[in-house]
C-alpha beads as a LAMMPS data file, in Angstrom:
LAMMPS data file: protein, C-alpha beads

310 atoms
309 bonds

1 atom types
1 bond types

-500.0 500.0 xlo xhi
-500.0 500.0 ylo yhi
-500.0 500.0 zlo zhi

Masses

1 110.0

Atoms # bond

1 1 1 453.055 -258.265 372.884
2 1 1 454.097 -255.412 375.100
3 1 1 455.421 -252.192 373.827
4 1 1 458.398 -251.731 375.538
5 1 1 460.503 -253.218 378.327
6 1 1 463.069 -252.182 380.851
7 1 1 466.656 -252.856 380.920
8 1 1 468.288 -252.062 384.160
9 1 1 471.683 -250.776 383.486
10 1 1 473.268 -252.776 386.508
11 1 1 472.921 -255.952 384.788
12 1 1 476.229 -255.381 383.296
13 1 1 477.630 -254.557 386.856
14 1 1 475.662 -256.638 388.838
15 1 1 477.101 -260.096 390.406
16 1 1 474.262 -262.149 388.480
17 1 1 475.444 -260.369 384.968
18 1 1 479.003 -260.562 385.190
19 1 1 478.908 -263.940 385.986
20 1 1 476.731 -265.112 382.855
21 1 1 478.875 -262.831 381.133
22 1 1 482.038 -265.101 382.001
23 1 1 480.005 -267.971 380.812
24 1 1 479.877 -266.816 377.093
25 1 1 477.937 -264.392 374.665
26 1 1 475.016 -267.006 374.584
27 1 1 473.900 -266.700 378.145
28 1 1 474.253 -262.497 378.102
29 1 1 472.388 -263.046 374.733
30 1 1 469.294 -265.070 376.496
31 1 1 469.539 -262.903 379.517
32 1 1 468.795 -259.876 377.593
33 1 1 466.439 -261.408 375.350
34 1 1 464.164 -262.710 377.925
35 1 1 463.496 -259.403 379.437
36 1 1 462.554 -258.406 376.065
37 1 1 460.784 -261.538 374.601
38 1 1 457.819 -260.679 372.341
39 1 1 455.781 -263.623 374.507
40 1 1 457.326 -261.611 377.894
41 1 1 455.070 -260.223 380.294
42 1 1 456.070 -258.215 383.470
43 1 1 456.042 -260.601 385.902
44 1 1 458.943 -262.565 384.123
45 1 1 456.771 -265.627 384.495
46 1 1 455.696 -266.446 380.674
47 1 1 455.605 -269.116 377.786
48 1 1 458.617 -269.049 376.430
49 1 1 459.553 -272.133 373.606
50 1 1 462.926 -272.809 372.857
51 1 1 462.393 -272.769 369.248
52 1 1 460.941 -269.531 369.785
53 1 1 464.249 -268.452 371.490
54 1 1 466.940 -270.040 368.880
55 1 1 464.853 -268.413 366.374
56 1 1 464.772 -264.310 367.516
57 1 1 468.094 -264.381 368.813
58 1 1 469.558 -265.759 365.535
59 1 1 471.761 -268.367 368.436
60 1 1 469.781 -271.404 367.199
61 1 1 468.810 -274.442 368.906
62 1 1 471.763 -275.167 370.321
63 1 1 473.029 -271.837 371.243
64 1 1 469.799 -270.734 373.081
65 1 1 469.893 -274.290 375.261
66 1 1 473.098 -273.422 376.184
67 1 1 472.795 -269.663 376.998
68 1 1 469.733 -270.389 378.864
69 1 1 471.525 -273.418 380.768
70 1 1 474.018 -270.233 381.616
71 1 1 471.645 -268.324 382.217
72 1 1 469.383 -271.011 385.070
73 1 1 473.025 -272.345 386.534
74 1 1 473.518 -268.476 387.915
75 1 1 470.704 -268.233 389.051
76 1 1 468.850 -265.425 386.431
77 1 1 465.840 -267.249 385.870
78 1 1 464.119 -270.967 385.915
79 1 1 462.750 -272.945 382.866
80 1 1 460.295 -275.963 383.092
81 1 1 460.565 -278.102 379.566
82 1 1 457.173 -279.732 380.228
83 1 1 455.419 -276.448 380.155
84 1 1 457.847 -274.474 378.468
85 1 1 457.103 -271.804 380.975
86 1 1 460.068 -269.216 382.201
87 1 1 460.349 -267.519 385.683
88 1 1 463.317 -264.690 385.190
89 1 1 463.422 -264.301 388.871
90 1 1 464.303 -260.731 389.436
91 1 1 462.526 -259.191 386.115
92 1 1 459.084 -258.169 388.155
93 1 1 461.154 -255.981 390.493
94 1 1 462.902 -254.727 387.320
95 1 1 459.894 -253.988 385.250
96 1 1 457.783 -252.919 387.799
97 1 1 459.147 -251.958 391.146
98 1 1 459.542 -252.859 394.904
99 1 1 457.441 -252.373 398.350
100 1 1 454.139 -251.364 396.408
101 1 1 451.450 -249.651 399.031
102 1 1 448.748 -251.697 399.349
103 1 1 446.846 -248.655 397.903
104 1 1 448.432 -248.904 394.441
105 1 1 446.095 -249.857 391.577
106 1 1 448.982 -251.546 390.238
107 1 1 448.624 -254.286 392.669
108 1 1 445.295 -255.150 391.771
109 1 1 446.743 -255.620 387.853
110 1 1 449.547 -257.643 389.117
111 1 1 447.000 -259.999 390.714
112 1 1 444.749 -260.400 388.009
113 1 1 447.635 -260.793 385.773
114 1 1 448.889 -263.681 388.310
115 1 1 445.626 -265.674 388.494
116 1 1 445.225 -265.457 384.419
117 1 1 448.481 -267.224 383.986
118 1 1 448.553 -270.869 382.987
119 1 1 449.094 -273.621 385.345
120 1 1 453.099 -274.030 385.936
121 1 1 455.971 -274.832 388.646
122 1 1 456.739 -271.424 389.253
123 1 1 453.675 -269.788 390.650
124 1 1 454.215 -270.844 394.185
125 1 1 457.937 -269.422 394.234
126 1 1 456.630 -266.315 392.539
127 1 1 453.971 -265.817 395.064
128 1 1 456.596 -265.907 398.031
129 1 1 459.090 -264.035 396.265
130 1 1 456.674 -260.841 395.665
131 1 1 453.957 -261.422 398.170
132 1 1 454.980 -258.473 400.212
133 1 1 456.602 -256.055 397.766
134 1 1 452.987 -256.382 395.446
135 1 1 450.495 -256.813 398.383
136 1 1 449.573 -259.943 396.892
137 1 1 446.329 -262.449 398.280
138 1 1 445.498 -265.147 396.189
139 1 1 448.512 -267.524 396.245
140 1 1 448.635 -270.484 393.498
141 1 1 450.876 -273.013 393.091
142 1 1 451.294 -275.759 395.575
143 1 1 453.367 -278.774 397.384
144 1 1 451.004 -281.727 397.026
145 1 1 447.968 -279.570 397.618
146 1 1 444.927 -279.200 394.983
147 1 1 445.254 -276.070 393.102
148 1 1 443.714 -273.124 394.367
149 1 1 441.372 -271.521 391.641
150 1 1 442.167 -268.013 390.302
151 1 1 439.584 -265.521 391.354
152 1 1 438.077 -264.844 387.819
153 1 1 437.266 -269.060 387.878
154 1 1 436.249 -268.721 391.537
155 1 1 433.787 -266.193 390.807
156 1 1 432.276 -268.505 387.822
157 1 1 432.114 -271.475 389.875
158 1 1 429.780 -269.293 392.296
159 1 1 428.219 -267.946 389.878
160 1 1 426.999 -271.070 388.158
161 1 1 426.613 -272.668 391.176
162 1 1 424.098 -269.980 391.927
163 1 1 422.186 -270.689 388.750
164 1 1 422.150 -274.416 389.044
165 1 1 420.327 -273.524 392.536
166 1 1 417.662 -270.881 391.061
167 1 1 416.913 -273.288 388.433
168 1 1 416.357 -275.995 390.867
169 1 1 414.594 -273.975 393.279
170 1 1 412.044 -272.391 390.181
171 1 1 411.703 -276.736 389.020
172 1 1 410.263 -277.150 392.815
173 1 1 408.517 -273.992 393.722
174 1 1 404.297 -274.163 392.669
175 1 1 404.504 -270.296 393.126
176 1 1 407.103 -270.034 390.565
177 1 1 405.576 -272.643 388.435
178 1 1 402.733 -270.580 388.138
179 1 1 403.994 -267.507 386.883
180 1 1 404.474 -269.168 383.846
181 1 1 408.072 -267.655 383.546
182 1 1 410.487 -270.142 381.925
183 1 1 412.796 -267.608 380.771
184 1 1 416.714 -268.800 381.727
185 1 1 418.378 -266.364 384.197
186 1 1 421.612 -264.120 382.157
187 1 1 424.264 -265.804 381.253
188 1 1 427.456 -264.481 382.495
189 1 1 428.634 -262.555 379.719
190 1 1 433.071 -263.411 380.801
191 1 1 431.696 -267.380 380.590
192 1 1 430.354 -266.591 376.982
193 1 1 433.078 -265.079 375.490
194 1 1 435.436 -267.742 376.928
195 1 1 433.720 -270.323 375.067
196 1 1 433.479 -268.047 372.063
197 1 1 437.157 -267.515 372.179
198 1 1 437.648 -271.475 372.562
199 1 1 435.219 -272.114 369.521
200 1 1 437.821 -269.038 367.489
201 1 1 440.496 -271.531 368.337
202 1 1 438.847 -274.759 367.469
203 1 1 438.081 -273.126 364.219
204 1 1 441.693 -272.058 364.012
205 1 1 443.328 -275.611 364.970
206 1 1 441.313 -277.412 362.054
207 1 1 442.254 -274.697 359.193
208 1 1 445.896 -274.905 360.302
209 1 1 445.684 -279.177 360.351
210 1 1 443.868 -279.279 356.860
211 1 1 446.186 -276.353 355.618
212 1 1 449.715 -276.855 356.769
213 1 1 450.099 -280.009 358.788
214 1 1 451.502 -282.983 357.665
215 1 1 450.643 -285.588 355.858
216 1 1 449.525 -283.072 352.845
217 1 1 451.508 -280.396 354.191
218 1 1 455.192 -279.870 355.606
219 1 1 454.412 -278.939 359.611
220 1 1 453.640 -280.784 362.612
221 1 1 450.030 -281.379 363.464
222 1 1 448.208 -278.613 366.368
223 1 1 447.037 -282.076 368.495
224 1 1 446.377 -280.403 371.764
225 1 1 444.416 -276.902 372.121
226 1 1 446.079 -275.870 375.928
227 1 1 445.628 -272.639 377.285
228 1 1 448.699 -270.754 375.890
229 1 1 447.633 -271.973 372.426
230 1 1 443.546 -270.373 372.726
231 1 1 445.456 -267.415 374.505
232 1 1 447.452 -266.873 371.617
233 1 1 444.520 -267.126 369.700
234 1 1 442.863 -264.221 371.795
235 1 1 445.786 -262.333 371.367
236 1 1 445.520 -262.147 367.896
237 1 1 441.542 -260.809 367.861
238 1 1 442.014 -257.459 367.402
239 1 1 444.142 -258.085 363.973
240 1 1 442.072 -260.584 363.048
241 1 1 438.952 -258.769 363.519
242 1 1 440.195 -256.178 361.617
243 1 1 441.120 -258.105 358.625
244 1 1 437.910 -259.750 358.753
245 1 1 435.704 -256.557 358.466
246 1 1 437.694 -255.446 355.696
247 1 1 437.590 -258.783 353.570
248 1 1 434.192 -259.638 354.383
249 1 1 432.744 -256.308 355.481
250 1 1 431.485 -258.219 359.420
251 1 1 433.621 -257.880 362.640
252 1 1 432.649 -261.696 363.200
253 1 1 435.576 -263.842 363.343
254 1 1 433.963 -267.473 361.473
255 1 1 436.144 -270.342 360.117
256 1 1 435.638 -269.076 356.952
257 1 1 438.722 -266.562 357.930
258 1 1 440.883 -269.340 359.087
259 1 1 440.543 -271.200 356.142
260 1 1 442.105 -268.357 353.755
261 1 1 444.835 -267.314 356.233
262 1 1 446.271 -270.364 356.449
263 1 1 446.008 -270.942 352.668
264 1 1 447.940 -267.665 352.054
265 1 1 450.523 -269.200 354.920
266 1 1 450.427 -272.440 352.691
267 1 1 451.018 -270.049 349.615
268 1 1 454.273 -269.005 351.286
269 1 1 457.487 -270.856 351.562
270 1 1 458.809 -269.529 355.008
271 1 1 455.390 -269.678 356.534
272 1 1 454.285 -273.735 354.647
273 1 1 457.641 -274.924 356.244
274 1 1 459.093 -275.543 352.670
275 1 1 461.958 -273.091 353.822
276 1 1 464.655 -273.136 353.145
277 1 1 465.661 -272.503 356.142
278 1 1 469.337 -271.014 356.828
279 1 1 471.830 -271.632 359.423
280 1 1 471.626 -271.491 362.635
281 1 1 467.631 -271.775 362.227
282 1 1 467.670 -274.820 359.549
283 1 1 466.173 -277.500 362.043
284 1 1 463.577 -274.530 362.735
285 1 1 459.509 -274.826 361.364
286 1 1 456.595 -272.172 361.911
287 1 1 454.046 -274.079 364.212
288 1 1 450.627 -273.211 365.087
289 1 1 451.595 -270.635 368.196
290 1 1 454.270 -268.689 365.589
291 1 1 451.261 -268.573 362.688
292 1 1 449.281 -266.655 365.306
293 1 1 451.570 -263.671 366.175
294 1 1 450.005 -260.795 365.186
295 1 1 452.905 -259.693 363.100
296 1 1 453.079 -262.704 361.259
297 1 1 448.909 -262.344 360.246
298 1 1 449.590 -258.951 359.077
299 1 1 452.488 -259.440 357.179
300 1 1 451.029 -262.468 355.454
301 1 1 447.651 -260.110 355.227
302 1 1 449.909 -257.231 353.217
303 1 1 451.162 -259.971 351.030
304 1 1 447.920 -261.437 349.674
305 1 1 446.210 -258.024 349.316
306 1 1 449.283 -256.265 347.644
307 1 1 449.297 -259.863 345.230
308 1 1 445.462 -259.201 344.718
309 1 1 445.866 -255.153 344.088
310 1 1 448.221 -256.015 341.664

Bonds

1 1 1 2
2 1 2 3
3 1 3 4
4 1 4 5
5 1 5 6
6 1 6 7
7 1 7 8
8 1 8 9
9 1 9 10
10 1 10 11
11 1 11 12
12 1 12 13
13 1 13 14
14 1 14 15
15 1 15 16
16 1 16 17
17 1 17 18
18 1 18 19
19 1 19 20
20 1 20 21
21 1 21 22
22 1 22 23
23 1 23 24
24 1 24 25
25 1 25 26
26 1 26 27
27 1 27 28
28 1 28 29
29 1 29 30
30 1 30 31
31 1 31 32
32 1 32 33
33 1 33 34
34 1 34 35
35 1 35 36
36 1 36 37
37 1 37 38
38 1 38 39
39 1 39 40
40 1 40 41
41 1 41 42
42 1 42 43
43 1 43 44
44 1 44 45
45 1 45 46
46 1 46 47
47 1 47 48
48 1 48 49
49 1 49 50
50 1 50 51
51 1 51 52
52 1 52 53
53 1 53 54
54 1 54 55
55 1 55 56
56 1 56 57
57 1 57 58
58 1 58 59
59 1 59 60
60 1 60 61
61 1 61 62
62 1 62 63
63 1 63 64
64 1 64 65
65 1 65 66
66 1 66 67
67 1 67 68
68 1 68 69
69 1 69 70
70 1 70 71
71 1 71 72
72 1 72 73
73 1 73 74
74 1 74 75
75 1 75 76
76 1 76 77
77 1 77 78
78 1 78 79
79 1 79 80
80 1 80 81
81 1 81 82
82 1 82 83
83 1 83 84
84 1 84 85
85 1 85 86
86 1 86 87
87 1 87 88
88 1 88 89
89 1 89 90
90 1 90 91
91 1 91 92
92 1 92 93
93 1 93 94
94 1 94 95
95 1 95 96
96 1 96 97
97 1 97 98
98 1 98 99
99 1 99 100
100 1 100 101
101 1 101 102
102 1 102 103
103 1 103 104
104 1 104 105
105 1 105 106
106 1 106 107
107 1 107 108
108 1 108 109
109 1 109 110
110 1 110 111
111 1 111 112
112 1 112 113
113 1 113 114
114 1 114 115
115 1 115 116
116 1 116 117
117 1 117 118
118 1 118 119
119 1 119 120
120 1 120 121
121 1 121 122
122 1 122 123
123 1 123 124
124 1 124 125
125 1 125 126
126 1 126 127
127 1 127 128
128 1 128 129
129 1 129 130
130 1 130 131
131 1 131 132
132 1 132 133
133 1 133 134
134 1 134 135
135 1 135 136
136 1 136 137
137 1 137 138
138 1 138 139
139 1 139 140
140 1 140 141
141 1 141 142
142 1 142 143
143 1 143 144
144 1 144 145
145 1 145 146
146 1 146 147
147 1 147 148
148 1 148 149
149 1 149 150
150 1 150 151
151 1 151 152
152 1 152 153
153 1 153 154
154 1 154 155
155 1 155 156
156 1 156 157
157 1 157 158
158 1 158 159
159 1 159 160
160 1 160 161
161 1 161 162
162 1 162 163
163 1 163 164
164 1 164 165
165 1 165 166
166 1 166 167
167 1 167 168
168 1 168 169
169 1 169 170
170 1 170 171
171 1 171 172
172 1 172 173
173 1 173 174
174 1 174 175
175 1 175 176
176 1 176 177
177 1 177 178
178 1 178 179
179 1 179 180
180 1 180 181
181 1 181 182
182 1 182 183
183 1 183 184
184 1 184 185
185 1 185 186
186 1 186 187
187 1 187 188
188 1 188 189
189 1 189 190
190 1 190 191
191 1 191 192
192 1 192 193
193 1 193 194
194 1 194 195
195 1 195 196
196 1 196 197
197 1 197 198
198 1 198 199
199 1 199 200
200 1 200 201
201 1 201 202
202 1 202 203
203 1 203 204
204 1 204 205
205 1 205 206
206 1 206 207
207 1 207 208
208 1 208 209
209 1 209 210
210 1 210 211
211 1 211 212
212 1 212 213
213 1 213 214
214 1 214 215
215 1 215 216
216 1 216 217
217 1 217 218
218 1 218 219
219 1 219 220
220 1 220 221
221 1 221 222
222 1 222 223
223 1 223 224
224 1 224 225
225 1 225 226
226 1 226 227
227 1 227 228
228 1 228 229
229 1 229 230
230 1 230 231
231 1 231 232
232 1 232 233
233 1 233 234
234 1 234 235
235 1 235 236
236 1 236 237
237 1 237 238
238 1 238 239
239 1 239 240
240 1 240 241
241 1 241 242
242 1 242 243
243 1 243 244
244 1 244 245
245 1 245 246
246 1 246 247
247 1 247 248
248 1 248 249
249 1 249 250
250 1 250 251
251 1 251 252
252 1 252 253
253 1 253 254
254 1 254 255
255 1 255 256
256 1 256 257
257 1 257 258
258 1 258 259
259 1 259 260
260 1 260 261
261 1 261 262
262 1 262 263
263 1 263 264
264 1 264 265
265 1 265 266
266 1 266 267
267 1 267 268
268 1 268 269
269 1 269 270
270 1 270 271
271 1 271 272
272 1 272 273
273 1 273 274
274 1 274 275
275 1 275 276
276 1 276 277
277 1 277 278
278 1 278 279
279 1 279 280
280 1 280 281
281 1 281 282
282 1 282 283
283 1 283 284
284 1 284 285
285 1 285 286
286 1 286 287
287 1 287 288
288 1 288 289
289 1 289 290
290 1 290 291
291 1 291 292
292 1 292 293
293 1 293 294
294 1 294 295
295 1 295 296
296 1 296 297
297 1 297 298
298 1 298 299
299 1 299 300
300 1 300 301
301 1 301 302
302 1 302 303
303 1 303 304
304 1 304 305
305 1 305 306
306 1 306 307
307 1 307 308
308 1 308 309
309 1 309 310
């Protein structure tokens, strides 16, 4: 979550913001709230549910659909339902600024950011929208073309590619066969915490289907572990490490941890999906992504120790 977030006072005067304003308080609502969304970033191009939406605004479902139908029709921002992904066109120039020198170091962050983001319709337009103001190189996104890999994966690929030949190349060689040295070149250290990461989130996806999901509990099963749902699950590390060096006295995150969380989130009506639940949010349910916030652990963390203290 970021810690703050700009809010340009010309939206009010500006042509975009007085006409979503004529459209209702719903899309001026949405407007604001998406350059402030705790899942925002400062590109503007970020996961961004619905639920999630209807939920922090206090608009509900219904409301937030049609604030952000205001909010696409006037051309603020673009929303894909498939991926739940939102591009607010204009909030990177907002947030971070226009005609960067190719010098900045914030270009370099605004790239990296880019290439980490999860597959979506948006990344092309984004690219030609701020290719020249940010200095930008590695374009994703495409028209019927394969999808370029970020940097980060394209290093990997070379890098294992690399191993795969060393390894061949030691299998062939006599000389190297007679060193007797079968020790396995380094693995790449940003390969072994990715799949360490993805084993936090397996770990994380079973407790939360044995815990909460239907048909012993109340919410919807975690089926499919994509990339916003393990990022989320990174996102959360540095809480959850913390909790798990003070309960079990080891920085090591192991299912073990998962387990009691989501038992204390079972424990608890709001977070079990037991509710109630009162209007506008009543058709609304915690889910796997909202259980991860790192407000939500620590607030469900203070509970159970304060219950245990007492």
């Amino acid at each position: 979550m970021r810690d703050y977030a700009k809010l340009v006072p010309t939206f009010w005067t500006g042509d975009t913001g007085k006409a979503i304003r004529k459209r209702g308080p719903e899309g001026v609502v949405v407007a604001l709230y998406l350059m402030s969304s705790p899942t925002s970033n400062m590109l503007g191009l970020y996961y961004q549910p619905v639920l999630y939406m209807a939920h922090e605004t206090g608009l509900g479902i219904q409301g937030a659909s049609e604030g952000l139908r205001y909010c696409i029709e006037e051309g603020f921002c673009l929303y894909d339902e498939a991926t739940e992904f939102v591009w607010v066109k204009e909030m990177a120039s907002f947030q971070i600024g226009k005609g960067l020198k190719a010098n900045d170091n914030r270009c370099l962050g605004i790239q990296r950011d880019y290439n980490s983001l999860p597959d979506n319709p948006f990344l092309g337009m984004f690219f030609e929208r701020y290719q020249a103001d940010f200095n930008m190189r590695n374009r994703r996104g495409n028209e019927g073309a394969s999808q370029p890999l970020s940097s980060q994966e394209q290093e990997q690929e070379q890098e294992q590619e690399q191993e795969k030949e060393s390894s061949l190349r030691s299998e062939s060689s006599p000389q190297l066969a007679l060193t007797g040295d079968t020790t396995p070149p380094p693995a790449d250290p940003r390969v072994k915490r990715q799949e360490r990461i993805r084993q936090i989130a397996v770990d994380a996806q079973a407790a939360f289907n044995a815990k909460l999901a239907k048909p012993n509990g109340e919410l919807a099963r975690c089926t499919v572990l994509n990339k916003p749902r393990v990022k989320a699950v990174e996102k959360a590390l540095p809480t959850v490490v913390q909790l798990c060096e003070q309960l079990f006295g080891d920085k090591r995150v192991t299912p073990q941890f998962w387990d009691l969380y989501f038992e204390t989130a079972a424990d608890d009506d709001f977070s079990s999906g037991r509710g109630p639940y009162h209007a506008p949010h009543e058709n609304w349910r915690p889910d796997f992504l909202y259980l991860l916030r790192e407000e939500v652990i620590a607030k469900l963390a203070d509970k159970a120790l304060s219950e245990v203290a007492s």
